[in-house]
C-alpha positions as a printed NumPy array, in Angstrom:
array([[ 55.735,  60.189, -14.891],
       [ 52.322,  58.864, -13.814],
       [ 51.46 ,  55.443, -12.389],
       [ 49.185,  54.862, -15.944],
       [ 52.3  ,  56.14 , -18.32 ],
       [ 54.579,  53.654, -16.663],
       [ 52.49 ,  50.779, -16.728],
       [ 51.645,  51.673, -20.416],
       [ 55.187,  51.376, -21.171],
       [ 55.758,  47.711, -18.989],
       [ 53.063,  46.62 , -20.96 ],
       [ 54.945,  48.054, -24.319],
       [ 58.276,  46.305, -23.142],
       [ 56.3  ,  43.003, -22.343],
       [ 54.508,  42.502, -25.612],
       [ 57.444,  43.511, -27.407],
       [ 59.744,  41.013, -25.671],
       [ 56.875,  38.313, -26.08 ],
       [ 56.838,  39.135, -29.698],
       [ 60.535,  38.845, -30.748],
       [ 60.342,  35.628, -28.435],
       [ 57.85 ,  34.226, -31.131],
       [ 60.002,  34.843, -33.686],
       [ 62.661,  32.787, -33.017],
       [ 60.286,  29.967, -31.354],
       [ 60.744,  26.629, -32.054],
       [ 58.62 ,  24.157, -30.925],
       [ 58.956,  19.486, -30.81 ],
       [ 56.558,  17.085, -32.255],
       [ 56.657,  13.658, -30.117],
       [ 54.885,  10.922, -30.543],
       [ 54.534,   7.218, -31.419],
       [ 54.091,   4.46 , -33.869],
       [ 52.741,   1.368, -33.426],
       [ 53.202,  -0.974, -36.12 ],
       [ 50.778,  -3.726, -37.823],
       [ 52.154,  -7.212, -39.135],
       [ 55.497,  -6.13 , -38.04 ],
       [ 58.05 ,  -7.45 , -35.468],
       [ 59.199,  -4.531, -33.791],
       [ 58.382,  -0.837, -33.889],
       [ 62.058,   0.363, -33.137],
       [ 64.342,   1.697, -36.056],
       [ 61.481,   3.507, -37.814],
       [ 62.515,   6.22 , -39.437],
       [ 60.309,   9.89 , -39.03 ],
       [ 60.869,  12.899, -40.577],
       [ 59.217,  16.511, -41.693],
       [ 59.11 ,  16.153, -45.486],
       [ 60.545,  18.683, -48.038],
       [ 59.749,  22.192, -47.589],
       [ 58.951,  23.79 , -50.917],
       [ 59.318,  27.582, -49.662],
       [ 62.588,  26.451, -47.999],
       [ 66.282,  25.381, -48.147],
       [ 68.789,  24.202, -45.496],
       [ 72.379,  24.498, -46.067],
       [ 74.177,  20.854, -46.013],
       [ 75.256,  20.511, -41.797],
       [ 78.452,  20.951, -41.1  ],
       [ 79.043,  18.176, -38.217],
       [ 79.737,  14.942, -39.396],
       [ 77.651,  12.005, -38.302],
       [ 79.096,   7.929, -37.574],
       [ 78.37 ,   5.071, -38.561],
       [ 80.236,   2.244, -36.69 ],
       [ 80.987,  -1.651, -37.506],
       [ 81.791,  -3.31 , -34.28 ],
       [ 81.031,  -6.617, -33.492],
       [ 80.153,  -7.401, -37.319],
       [ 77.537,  -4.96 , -36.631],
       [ 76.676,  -1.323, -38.524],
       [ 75.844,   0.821, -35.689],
       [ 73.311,   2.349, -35.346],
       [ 71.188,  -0.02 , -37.345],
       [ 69.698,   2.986, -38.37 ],
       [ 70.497,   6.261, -39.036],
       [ 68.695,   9.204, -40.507],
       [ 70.146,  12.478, -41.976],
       [ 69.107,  15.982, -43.606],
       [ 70.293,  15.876, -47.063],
       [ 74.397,  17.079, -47.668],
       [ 75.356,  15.348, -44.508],
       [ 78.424,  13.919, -44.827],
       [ 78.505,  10.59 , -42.86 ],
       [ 82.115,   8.807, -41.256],
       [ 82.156,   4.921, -41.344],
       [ 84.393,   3.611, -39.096],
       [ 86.19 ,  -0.108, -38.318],
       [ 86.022,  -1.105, -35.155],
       [ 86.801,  -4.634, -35.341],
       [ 90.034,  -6.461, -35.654],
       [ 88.871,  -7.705, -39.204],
       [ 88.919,  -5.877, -42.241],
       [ 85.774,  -4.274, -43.257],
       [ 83.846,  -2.733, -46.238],
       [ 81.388,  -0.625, -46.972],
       [ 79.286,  -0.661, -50.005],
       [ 75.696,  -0.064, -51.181],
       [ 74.254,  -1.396, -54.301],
       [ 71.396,   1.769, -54.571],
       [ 69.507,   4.666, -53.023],
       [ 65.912,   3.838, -52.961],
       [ 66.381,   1.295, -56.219],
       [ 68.252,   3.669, -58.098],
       [ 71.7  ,   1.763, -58.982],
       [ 73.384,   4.657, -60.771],
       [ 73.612,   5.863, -56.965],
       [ 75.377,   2.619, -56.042],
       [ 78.904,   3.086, -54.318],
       [ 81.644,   1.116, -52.699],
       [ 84.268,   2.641, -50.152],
       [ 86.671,   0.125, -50.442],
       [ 87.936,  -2.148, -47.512],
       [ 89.835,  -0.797, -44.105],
       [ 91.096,  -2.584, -41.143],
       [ 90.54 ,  -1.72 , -37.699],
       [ 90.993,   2.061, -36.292],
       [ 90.501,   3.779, -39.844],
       [ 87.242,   5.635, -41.231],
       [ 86.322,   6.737, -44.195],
       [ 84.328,   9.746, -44.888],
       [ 81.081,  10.264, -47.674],
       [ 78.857,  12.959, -48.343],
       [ 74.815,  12.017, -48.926],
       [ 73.568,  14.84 , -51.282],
       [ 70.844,  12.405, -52.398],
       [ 67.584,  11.721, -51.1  ],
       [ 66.846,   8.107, -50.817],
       [ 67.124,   5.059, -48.541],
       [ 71.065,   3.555, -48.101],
       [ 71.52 ,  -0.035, -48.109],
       [ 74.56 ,  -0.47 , -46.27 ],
       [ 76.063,  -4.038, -47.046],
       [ 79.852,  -5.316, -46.305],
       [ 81.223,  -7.235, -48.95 ],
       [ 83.693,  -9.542, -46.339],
       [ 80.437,  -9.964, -44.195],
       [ 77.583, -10.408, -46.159],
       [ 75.564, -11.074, -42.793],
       [ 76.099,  -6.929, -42.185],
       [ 73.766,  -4.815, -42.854],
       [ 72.047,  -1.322, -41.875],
       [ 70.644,   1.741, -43.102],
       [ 71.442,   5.417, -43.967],
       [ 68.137,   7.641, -44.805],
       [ 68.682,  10.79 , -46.248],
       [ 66.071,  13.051, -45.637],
       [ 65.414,  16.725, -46.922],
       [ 64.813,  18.916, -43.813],
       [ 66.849,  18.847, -40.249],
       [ 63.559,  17.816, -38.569],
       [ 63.659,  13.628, -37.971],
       [ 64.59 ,  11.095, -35.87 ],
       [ 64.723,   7.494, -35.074],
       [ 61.94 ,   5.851, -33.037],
       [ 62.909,   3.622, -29.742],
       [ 62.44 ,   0.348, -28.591],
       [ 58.836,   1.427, -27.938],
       [ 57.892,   3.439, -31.214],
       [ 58.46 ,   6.595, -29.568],
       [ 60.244,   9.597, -31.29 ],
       [ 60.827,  12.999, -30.729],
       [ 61.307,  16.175, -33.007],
       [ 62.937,  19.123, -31.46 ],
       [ 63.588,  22.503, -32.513],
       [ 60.533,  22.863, -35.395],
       [ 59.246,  26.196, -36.205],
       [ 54.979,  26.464, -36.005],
       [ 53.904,  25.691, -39.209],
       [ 51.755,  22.656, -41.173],
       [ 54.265,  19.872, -42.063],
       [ 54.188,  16.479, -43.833],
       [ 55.115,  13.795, -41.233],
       [ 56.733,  11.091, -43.198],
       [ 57.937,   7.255, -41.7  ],
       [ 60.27 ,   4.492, -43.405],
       [ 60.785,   1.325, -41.569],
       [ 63.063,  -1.534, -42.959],
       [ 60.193,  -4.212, -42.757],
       [ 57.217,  -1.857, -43.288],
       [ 55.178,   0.425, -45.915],
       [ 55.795,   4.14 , -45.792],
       [ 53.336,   6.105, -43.873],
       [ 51.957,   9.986, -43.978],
       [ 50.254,  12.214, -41.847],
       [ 49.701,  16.2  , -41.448],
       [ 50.805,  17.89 , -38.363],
       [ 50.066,  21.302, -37.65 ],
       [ 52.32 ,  22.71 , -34.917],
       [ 50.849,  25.469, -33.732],
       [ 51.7  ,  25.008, -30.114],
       [ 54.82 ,  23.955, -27.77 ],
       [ 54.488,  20.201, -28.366],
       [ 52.195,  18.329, -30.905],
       [ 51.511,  14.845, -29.927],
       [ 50.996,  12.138, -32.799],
       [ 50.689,   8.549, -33.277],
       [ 51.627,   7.337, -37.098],
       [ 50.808,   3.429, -37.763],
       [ 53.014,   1.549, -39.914],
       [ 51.891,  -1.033, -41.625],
       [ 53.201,  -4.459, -43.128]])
């Protein structure tokens, strides 16, 4: 076999390999918020809107919710619709976990009853919406479940920064909620490795 034959075929190999490498590529969106006429610009939720062409099966891994110290925690949490979510009582009172709507819809309202310390009780999201998550013993308590339609979200810190792993290229629909701010929007086309974006939430 000659010298050109041989690198013909590396060079076959290569761009194949590079090919089915692009296939399966996934790529992160990070960025930041800064917010306007609000306190802080942690606990801002962010999150690839619906995806008309597709559909993600509910996850199978269960996510928790906490009450310790009189305390949900996380304040908040966001997850892809079907998730199925595990409160649990960590405090040596008795607890209970209720919500009087999802996104103002009270037909959605729900209470889980009242547990003591060590015990958790289990509940599947399959709607879209925001979660007010009130204790009836506590009414100080309070937090947040958003349920969101794709697997592609997450929470901002301290600092407004967020990160978005695992996204396939593609234009998407960048979506915030914040507890103490207006709901913001902006395209993203993530066409490389890692798209940088800054969203501003507003009072």
């Amino acid at each position: 076999m000659t010298l050109i034959k041989i690198a013909a075929q590396s060079a076959l190999v290569t761009g194949f390999a590079m090919a089915l490498a692009g296939v399966g590529q996934a790529n992160e969106i990070k960025g930041k918020v800064n917010v306007q006429g609000i306190k802080s610009a942690e606990n801002i939720a962010v999150y690839v809107d619906v995806l008309p062409e597709k559909k993600f099966d509910a996850p199978k891994d269960h996510v928790a919710v906490d009450q310790r110290k009189m305390a949900f925690i996380p304040h908040v949490v966001i997850v892809q619709q079907g998730t199925t979510v595990e409160f649990l009582n960590s405090d040596a009172v008795g607890h209970n976990v209720y919500w009087p709507s999802i996104s103002g819809n009270k037909k959605l309202a729900h209470n889980l009853g009242t547990w003591p310390k060590g015990e958790k009780k289990p509940f599947q999201f399959n709607d879209l919406g925001v979660v007010s998550l009130l204790c009836n013993v506590h009414p100080e308590m309070s937090g947040y479940v958003v349920v969101v339609p794709t697997p592609y979200f997450a929470v901002t810190d301290k600092d407004g920064n967020f990160e978005i792993k695992n996204v396939p290229p593609g234009k998407y629909s960048l979506k915030t909620w914040s507890e103490d701010g207006k709901p913001a929007t902006q395209a993203v086309d993530l066409s490389s490795a890692t798209t940088t974006v800054e969203l501003v939430v507003k009072k």
